[in-house]
ROTI-339735 format. One record per residue (C-alpha): residue number from 0; residue in one letter; x, y negated, z negated. Coordinates in nm, 3 decimals. Each point is the difference from the previous one (the first is absolute). Layout:
BEGIN
(NUM, A, (X, Y, Z))
...
% end
This chain:
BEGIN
(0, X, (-4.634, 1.639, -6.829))
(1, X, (0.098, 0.362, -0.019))
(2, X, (-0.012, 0.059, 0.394))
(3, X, (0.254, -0.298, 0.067))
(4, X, (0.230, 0.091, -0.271))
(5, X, (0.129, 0.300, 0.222))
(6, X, (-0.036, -0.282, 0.267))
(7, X, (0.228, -0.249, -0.102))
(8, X, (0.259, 0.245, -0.115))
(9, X, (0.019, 0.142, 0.390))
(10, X, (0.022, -0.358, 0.098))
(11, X, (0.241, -0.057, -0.231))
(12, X, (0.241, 0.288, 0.090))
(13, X, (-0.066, -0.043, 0.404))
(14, X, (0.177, -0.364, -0.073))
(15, X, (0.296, 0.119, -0.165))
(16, X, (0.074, 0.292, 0.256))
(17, X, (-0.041, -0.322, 0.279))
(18, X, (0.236, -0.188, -0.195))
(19, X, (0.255, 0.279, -0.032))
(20, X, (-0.086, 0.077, 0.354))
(21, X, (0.060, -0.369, 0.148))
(22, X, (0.316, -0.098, -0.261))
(23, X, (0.168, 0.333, -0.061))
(24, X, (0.347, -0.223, 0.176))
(25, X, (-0.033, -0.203, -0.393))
(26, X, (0.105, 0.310, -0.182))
(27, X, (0.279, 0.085, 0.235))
(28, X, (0.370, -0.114, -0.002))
(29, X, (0.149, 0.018, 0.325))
(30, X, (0.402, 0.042, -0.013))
(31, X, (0.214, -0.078, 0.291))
(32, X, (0.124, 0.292, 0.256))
(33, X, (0.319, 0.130, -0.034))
(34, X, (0.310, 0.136, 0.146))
(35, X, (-0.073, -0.296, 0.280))
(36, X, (0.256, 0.066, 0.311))
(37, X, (0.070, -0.168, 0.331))
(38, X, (0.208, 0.261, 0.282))
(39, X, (0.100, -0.073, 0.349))
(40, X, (-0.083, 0.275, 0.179))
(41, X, (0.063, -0.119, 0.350))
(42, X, (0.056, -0.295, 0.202))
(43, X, (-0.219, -0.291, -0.148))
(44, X, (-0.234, 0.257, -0.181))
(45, X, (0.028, 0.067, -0.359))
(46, X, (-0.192, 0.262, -0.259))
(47, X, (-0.149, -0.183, -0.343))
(48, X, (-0.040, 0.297, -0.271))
(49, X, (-0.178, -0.044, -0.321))
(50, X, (-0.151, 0.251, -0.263))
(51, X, (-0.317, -0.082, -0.249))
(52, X, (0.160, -0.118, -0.322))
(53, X, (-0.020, 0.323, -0.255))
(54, X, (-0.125, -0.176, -0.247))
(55, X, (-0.314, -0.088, 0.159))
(56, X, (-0.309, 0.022, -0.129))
(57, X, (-0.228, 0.201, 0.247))
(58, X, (-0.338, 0.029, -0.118))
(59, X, (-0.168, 0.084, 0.333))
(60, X, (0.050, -0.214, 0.185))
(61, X, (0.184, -0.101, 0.344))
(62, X, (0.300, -0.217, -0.044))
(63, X, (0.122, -0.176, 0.308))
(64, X, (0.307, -0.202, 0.083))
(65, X, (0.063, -0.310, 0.189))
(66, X, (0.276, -0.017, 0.209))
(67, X, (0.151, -0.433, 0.080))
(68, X, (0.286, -0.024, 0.255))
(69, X, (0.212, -0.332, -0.153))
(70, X, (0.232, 0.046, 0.280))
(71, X, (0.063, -0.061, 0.266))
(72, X, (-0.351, -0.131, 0.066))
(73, X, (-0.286, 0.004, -0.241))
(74, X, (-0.233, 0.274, 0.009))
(75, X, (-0.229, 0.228, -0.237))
(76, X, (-0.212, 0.324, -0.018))
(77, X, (-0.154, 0.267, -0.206))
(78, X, (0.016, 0.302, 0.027))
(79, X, (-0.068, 0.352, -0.233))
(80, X, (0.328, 0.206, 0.085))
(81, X, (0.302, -0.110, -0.188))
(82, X, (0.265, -0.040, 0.309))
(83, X, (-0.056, -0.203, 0.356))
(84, X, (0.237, -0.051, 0.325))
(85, X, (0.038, -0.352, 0.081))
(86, X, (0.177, -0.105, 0.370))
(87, X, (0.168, -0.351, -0.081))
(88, X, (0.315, -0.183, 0.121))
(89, X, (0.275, 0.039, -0.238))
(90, X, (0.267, -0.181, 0.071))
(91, X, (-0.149, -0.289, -0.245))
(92, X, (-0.059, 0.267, -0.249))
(93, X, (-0.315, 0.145, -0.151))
(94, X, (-0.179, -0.035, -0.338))
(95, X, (-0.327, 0.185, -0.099))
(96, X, (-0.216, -0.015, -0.374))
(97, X, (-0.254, 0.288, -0.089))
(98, X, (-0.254, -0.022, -0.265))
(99, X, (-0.280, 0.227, -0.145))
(100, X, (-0.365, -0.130, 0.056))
(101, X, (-0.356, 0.087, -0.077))
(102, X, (-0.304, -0.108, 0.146))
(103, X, (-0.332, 0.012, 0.049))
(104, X, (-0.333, -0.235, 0.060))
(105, X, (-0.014, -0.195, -0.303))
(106, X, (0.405, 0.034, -0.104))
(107, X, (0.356, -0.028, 0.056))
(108, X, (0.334, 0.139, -0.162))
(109, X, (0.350, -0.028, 0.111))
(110, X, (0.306, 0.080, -0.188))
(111, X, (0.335, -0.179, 0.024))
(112, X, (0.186, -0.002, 0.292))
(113, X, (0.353, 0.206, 0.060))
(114, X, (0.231, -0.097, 0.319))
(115, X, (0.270, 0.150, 0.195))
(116, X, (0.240, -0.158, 0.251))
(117, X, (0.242, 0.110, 0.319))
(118, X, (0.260, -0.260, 0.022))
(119, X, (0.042, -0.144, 0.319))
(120, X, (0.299, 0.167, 0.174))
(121, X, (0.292, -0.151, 0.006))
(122, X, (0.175, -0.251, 0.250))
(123, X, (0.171, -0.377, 0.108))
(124, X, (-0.328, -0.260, 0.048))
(125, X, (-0.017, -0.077, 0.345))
(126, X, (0.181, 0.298, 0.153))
(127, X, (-0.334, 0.239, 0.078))
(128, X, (-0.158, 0.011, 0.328))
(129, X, (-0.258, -0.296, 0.068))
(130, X, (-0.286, -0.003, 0.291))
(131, X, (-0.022, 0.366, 0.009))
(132, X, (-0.327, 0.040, 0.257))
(133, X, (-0.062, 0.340, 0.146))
(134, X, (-0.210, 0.145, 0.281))
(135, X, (-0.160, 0.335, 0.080))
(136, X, (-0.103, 0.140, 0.388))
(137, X, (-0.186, 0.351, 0.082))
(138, X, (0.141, 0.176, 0.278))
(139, X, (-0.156, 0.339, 0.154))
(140, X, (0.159, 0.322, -0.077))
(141, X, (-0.023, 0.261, 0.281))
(142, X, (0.251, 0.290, -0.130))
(143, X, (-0.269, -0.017, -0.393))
(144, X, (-0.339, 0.122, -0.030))
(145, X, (0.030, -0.048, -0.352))
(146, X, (0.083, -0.365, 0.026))
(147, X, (-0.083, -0.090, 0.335))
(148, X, (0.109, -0.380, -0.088))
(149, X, (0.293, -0.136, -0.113))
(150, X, (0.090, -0.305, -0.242))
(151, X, (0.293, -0.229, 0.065))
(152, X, (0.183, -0.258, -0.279))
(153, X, (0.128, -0.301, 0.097))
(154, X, (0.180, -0.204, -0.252))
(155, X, (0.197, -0.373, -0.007))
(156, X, (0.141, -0.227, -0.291))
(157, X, (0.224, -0.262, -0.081))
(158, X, (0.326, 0.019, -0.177))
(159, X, (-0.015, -0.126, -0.337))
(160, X, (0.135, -0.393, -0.010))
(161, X, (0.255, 0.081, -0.276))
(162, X, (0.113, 0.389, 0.109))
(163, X, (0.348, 0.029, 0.073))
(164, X, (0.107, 0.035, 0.374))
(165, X, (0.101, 0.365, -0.026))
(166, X, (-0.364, 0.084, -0.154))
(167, X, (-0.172, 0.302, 0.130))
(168, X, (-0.361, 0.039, -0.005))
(169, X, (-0.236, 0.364, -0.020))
(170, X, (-0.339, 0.057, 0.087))
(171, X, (-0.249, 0.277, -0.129))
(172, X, (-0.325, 0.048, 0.038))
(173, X, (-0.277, 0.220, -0.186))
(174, X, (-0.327, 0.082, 0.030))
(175, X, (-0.187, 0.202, -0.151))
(176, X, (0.234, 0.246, -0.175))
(177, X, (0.278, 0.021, 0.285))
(178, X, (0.274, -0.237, 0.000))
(179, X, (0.233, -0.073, 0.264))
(180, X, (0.312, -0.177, 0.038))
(181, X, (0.083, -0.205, 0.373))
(182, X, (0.236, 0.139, 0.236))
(183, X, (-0.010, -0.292, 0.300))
(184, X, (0.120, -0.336, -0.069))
(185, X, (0.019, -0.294, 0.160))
(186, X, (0.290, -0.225, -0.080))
(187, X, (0.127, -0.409, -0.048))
(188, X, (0.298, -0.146, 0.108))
(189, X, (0.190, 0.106, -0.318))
(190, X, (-0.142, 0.378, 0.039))
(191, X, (-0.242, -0.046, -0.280))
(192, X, (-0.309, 0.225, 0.065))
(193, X, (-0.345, -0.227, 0.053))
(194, X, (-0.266, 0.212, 0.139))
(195, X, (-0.039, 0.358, 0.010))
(196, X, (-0.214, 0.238, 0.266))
(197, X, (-0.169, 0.343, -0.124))
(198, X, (-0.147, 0.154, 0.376))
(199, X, (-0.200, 0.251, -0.223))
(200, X, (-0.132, 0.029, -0.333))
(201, X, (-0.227, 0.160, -0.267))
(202, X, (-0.225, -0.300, 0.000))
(203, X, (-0.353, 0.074, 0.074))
(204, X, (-0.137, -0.296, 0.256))
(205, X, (-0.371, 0.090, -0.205))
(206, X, (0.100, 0.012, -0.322))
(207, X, (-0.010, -0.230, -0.276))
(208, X, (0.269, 0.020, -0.224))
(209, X, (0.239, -0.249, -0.050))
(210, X, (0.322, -0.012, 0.244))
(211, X, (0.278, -0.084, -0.239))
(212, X, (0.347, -0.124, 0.110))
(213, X, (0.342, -0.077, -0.210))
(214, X, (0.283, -0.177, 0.098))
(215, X, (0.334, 0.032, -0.187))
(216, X, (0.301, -0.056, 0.051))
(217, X, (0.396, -0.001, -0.129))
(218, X, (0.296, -0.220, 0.035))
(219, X, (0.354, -0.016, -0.136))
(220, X, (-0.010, -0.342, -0.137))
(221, X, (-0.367, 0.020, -0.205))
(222, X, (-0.276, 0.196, -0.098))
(223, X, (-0.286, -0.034, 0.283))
(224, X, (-0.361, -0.044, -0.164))
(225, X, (-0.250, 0.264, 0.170))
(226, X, (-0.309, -0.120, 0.152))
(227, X, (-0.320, 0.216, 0.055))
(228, X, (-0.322, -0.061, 0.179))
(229, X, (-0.368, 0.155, 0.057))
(230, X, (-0.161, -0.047, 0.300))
(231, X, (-0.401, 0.125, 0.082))
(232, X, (0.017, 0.172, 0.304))
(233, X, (-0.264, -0.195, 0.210))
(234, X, (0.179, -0.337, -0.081))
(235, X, (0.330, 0.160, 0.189))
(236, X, (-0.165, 0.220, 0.256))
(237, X, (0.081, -0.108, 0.373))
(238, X, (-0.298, 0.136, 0.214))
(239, X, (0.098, 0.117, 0.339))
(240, X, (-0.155, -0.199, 0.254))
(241, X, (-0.306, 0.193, 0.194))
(242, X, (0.043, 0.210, 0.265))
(243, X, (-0.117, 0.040, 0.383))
(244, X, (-0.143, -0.343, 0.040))
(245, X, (-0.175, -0.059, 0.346))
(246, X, (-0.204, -0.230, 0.114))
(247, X, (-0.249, -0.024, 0.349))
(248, X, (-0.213, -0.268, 0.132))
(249, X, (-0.312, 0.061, 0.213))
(250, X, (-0.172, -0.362, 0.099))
(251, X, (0.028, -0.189, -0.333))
(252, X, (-0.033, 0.322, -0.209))
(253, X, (0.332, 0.074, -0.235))
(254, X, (0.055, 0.277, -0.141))
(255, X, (0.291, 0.123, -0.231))
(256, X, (0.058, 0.336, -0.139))
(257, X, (0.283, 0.121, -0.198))
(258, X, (0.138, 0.264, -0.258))
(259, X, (0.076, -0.022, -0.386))
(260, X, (0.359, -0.022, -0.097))
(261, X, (0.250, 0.251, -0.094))
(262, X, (-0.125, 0.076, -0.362))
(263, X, (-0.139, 0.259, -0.285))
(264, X, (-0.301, -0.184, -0.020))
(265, X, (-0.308, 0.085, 0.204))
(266, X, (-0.161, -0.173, 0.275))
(267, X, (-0.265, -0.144, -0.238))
(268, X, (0.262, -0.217, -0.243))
(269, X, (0.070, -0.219, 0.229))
(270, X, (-0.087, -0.352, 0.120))
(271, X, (0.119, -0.183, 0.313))
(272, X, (0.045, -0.348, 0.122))
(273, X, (-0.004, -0.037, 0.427))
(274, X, (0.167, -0.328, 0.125))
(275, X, (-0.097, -0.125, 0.344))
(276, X, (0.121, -0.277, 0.166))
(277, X, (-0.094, -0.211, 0.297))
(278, X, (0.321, -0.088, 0.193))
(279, X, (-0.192, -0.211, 0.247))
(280, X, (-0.099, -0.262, -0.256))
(281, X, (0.188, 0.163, -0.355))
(282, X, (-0.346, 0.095, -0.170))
(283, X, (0.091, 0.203, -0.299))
(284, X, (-0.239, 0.257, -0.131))
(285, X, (0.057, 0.244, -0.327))
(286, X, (-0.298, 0.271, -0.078))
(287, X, (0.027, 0.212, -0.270))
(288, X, (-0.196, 0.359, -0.037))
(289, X, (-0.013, 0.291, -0.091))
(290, X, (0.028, 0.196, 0.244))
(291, X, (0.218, 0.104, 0.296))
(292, X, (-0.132, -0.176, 0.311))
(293, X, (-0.147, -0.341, 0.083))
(294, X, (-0.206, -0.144, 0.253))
(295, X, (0.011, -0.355, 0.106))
(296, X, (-0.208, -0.250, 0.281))
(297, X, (0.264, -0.196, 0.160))
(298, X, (0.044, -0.202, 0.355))
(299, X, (0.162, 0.237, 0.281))
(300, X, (0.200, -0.337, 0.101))
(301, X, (0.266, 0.039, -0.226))
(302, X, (0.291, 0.238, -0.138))
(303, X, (0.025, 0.123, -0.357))
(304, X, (0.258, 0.128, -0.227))
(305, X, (-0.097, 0.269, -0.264))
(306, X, (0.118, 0.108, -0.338))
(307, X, (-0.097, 0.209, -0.285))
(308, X, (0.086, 0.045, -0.369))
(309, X, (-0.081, 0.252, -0.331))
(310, X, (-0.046, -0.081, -0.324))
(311, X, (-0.118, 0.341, -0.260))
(312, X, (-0.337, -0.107, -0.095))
(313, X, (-0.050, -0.040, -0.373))
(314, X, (-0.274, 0.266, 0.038))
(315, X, (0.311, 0.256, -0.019))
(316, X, (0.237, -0.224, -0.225))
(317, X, (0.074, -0.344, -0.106))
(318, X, (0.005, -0.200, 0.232))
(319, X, (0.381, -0.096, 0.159))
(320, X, (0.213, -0.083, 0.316))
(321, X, (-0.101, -0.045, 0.322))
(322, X, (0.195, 0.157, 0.316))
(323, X, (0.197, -0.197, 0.233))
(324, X, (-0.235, -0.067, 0.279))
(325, X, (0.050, 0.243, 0.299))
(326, X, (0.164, -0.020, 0.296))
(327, X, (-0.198, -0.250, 0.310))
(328, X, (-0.216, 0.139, 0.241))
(329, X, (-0.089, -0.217, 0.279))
(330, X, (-0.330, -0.015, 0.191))
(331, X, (-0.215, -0.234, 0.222))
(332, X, (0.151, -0.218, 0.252))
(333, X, (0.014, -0.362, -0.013))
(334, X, (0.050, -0.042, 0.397))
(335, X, (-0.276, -0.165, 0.187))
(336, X, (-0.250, 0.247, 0.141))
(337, X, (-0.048, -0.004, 0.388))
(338, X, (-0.317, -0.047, -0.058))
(339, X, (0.096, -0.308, -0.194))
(340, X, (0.167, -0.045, 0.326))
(341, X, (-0.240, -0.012, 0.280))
(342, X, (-0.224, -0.196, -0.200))
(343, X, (0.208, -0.305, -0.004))
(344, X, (0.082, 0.067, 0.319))
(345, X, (-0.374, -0.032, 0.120))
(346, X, (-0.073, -0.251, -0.216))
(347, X, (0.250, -0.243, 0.195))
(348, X, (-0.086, 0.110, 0.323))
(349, X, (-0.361, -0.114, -0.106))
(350, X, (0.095, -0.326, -0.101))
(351, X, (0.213, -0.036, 0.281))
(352, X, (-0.313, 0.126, 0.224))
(353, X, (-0.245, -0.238, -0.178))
(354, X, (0.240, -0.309, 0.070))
(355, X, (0.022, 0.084, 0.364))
(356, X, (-0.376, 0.036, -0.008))
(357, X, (-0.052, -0.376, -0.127))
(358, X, (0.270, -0.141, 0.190))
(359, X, (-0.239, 0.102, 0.340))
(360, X, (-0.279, -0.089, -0.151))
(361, X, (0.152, -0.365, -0.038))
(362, X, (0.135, 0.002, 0.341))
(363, X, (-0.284, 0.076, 0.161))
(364, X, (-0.257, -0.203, -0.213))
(365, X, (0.261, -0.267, 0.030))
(366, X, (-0.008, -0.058, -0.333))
(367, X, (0.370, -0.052, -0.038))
(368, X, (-0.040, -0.311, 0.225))
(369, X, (-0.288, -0.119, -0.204))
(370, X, (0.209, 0.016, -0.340))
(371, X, (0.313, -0.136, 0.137))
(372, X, (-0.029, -0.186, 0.307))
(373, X, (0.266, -0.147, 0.237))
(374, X, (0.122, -0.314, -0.066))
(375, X, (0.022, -0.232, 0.294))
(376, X, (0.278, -0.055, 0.232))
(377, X, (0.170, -0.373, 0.034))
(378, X, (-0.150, -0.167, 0.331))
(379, X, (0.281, -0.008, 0.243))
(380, X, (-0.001, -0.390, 0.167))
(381, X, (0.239, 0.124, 0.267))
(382, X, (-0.246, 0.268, 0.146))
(383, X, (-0.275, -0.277, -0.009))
(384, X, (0.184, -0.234, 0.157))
(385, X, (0.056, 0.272, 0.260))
(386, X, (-0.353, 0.136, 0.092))
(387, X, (-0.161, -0.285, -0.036))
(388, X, (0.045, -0.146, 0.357))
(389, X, (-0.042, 0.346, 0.165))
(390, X, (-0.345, 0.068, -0.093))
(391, X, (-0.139, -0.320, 0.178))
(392, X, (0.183, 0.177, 0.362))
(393, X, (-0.121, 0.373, -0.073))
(394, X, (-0.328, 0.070, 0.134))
(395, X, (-0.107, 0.370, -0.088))
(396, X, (0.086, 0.169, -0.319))
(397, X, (0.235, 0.236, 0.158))
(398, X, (0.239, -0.307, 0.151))
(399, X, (-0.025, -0.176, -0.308))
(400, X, (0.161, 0.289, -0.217))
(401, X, (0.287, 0.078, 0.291))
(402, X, (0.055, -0.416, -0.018))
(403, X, (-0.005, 0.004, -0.402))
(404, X, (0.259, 0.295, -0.052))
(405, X, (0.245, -0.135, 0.321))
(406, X, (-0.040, -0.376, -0.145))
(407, X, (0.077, 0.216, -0.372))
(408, X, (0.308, 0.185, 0.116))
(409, X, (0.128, -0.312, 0.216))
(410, X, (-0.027, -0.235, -0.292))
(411, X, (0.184, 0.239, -0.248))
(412, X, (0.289, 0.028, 0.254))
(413, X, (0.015, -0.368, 0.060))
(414, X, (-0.007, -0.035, -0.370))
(415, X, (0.282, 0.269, -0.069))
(416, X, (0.223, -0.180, 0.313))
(417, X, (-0.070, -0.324, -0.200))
(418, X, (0.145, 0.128, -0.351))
(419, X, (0.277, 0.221, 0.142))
% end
């Protein structure tokens, strides 16, 4: 008994320091942060601030905050600093709540929650920009070694349904932290701009920030609502189609070889598709790889046209447009051969031989009488009537054939002088 007295005391005190250590959240209050801001600090990105509340209770351990978007979409987070950069449309307006937490394995705290709000800017419904789309292209820069490509913005929209006629529409763009305001238009009927052109900009064809663009506008009648929009980069990005495509046939071996397009990515990122077609009898074929050449088995009777296309591979980024297909090559020939030729030339003068070949056969072996012989003449009673007498005079052969043919030829004239 005396050896597990000491026993059961450590027991007993081991428990209590697990308690504390699994439930110390129980004996904590958690207050709410304060000093909770929302600022805009550029176009559709804004800067929540918060500080711990000062009369916080620290006891050491690591308070944490959670972060929920309200709007203009729904979203949450948690993070340990007390301010965050958030890139959201605005022209719906924003709302954001922060609250202190604590956690652990076994627990949870959370304060109450404090909000802030950016109005949504002001403006007429139905006068902003609608169907804003937007496209990017990478073009090669000779005169830079420090950007040896080039990005290009290409912009259209819609005039609002309810903006006045004299309404006037701007475009900017940011990404990143610069921020850049269009300088080409294109025009309507009423001189209303609705598209804009930026040959170069500070986009980055590899990065992955968000492309951001705002449309505003003014008028002299109303107010014009702003509209902004964020685009990801590799759902706008028109690839350049690939380069150098050629093509050569030896017997029924085709083989097609060209070069990756115009772009900041590497060889490696990219994946092809290689359309062949059979304009002899319109067989379509599509192959997709990897890589940048392809070898086909075809028939050397026919003519082919050839295109190519690039896609980034999602090895490199997510994956996004494909290129317009490249221009057609041509190859083959879909003529006869001449060897095609000859051989239906000698193939009819065979037939044409073997068909000569029987038709002696027959009229030798007189087997063209035998199938079809001749039918018999009608007996003439005239010529009887005629040689009859004669051969009872004619005494030799010889006689009797001179008698027969005069007797012939003098009854056919006496006939003829009879019916004429």
């Amino acid at each position: 008994m005396v050896i597990m007295a000491p026993i059961l005391l450590i027991l007993l005190g081991a428990t209590e320091i697990l308690q504390a250590d699994l439930l110390p959240d129980e004996k904590i209050s958690l207050l709410p942060p304060v000093n909770f801001t929302i600022k805009v600090t550029g176009l559709a990105q804004v800067l929540l601030h918060w500080e711990p509340n000062p009369d916080q209770e620290q006891r050491n351990v690591n308070l944490e905050y959670q972060v929920k978007i309200n709007a203009p979409k729904e979203d949450d987070y948690e993070t340990r600093i007390t301010e965050s950069n958030c890139v959201t449309i605005l022209h719906q307006g924003f709302s954001a709540s922060v609250r202190t937490i604590l956690q652990n394995d076994h627990s949870f705290l959370a304060s109450s929650w404090v909000s802030a709000e950016v109005q949504a800017p002001p403006g007429s419904p139905g006068t902003s920009a609608v169907n804003l789309t937007c496209t990017t292209n990478t073009t090669a820069d000779n005169y830079s070694h420090l950007r040896p490509y080039q990005v290009s913005l290409h912009c259209t929209w819609l005039v609002g349904t309810d903006a006045p006629e004299d309404t006037q529409y701007f475009l900017y763009y940011r990404y990143g932290s610069w921020t850049e305001e269009c300088k080409e238009y294109s025009k309507d009927i009423l001189e209303r701009n609705i598209a804009c052109w930026f040959p170069r900009t500070f986009i980055h064809s590899r990065g992955r920030d968000w492309l951001v663009v705002l449309v505003n506008g003014s008028s002299k009648h109303t107010a014009i609502k702003p509209f902004d929009q964020l685009f990801a980069l590799h759902t706008i990005d028109q690839i350049n189609t690939p380069l150098n495509v050629t093509a050569e046939i030896e017997g029924t071996r085709l083989s097609i070889q060209w070069e990756k397009p115009v772009s900041a990515f590497p060889s490696h990122c990219f994946d092809y598709e290689v359309k062949i077609h059979n304009t002899r009898n319109g067989y379509l074929q599509i192959e997709k790889m990897m890589t940048n050449a392809f070898i086909s088995i075809i028939d050397d009777f026919s003519k082919y046209d050839i295109q190519v296309r690039a896609a980034v591979s999602s090895m490199c980024r997510e994956a996004g447009l494909w290129s317009e297909w490249s221009q057609p090559i041509y190859v083959g020939n879909d003529e006869q051969k001449p060897l095609t030729k000859w051989f239906l030339f000698v193939l009819m003068a065979t037939i044409c031989l073997i068909l000569l070949i029987l038709s002696l056969i027959c009229r030798i072996c007189h087997l063209w009488t035998k199938l079809f012989p001749p039918i018999p003449a009608p007996k003439s009673n005239i010529k009887d009537f005629c040689v009859t007498p004669n051969y009872e005079k004619a005494g030799s052969t010889e006689t009797e054939t001179e008698v027969i043919s005069y007797i012939e030829k003098l009854g056919i004239e006496t006939l003829e002088d009879s019916v004429f």
